[in-house]
N, C-alpha and C positions, 0 to 999 in steps of 0.2 A: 504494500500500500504506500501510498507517496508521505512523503514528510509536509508537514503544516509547520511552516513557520512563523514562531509567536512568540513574542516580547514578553519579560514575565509579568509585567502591568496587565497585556492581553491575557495572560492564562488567568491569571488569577480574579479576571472580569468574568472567563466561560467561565470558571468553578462556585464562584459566585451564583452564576443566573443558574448552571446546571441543580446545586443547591436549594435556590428558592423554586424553582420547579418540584422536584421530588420533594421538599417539605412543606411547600406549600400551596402549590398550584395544586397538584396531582392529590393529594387529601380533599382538597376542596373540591373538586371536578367532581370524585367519588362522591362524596356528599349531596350536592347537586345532582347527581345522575340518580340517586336513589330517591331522590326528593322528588323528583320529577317524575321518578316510577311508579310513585305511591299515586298522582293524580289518576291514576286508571290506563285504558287502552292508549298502548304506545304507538300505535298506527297514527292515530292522531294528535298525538302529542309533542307541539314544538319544542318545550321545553325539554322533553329528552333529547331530540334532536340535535338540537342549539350546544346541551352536554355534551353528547357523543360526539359531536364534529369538534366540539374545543378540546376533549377528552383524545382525539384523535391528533390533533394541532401539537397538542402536550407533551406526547409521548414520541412523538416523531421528531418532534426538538430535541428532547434529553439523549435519543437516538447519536440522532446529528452531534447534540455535544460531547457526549461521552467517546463518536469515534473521533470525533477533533481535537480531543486530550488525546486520546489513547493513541493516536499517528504524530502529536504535536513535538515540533525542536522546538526546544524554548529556550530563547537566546537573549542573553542577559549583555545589555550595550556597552555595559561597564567595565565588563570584563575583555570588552574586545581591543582587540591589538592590529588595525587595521592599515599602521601606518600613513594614515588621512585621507586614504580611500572611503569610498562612498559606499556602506556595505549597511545590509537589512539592518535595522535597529540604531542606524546612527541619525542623527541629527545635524539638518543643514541649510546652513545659507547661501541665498540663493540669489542675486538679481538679474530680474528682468530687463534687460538688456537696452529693448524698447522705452520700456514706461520709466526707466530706472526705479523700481519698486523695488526692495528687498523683504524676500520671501522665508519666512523659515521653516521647513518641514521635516518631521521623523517621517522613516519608512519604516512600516511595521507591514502585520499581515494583513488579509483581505478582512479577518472580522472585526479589526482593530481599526481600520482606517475612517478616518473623521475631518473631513477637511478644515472643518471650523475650528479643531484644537488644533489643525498644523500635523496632521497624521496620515499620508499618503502610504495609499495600498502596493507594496512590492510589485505586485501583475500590472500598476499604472504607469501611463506611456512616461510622464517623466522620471519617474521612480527607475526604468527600466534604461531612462538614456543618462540619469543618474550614478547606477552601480558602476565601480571600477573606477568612477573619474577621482580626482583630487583637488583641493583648492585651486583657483586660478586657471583651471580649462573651463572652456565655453563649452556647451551643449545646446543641439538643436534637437527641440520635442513638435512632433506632431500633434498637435492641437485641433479644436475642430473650426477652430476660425483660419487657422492656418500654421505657420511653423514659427513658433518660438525661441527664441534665441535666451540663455541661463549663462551667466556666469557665477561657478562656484564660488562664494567670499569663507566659507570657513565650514571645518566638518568635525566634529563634536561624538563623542559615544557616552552622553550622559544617561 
């Protein structure tokens, strides 16, 4: 099975929601679905319905998280030795070439990515024309307005 790579801020997010599922979502669904059993004929009963499909939602998640742990590299930025290369889990500054804006983004994994905190997904096209460079080279990202021009100002594994 392939590796997930995840920041241990990331892991410790899925163990988190994996957690409040199995303690608390998934006793409540049960709950609910018996509550709903007791109104009489389930043919016509939305409210089992409404259960069972969020009952199905539920379990299909913890699914999904439990093999996303169980496939997950979890990679600690701190400990990296990257020589100022641009590698999953560092943190970087960036400007925009064009706009002269400076940008600063972690690359983490795909569950993890959050543009608004500054947390670009690995598989993202700048992320991807990102890895291996060092401060001080430019990069050009395909964008969907068109092609962006980055100059690296500093690369960080905090």
């Amino acid at each position: 099975m392939k590796r997930i790579p995840l920041t241990v801020k990331g892991a410790e997010l899925l163990r988190s929601e994996l957690h409040q599922l199995k303690t608390v979502a998934r006793p409540g669904i049960i709950t609910a679905i018996a509550e709903a059993r007791s109104h009489g004929d389930l043919s016509e009963n939305a409210e089992y319905d409404a259960a069972k499909e969020r009952q199905g939602f539920i379990e299909s998640r913890i699914a999904e998280l439990e093999s996303k742990l169980g496939n997950a590299q979890i990679i600690d930025p701190v400990l990296l030795d990257a020589d100022g290369r641009c590698v999953f889990g560092a943190t970087i500054d960036i400007e925009d070439t064009e706009a002269g804006q400076v940008l600063t983004y972690q690359i983490v994994g795909d569950d993890e990515a959050d543009i608004k905190q500054g947390k670009i997904s690995v598989s993202s096209p700048i992320a991807r024309a990102l890895i291996g460079k060092t401060a001080g080279d430019v990069v050009e990202v395909q964008a969907p307005g068109g092609v962006r021009e980055y100059e690296i100002l500093d690369v960080r594994y905090v």
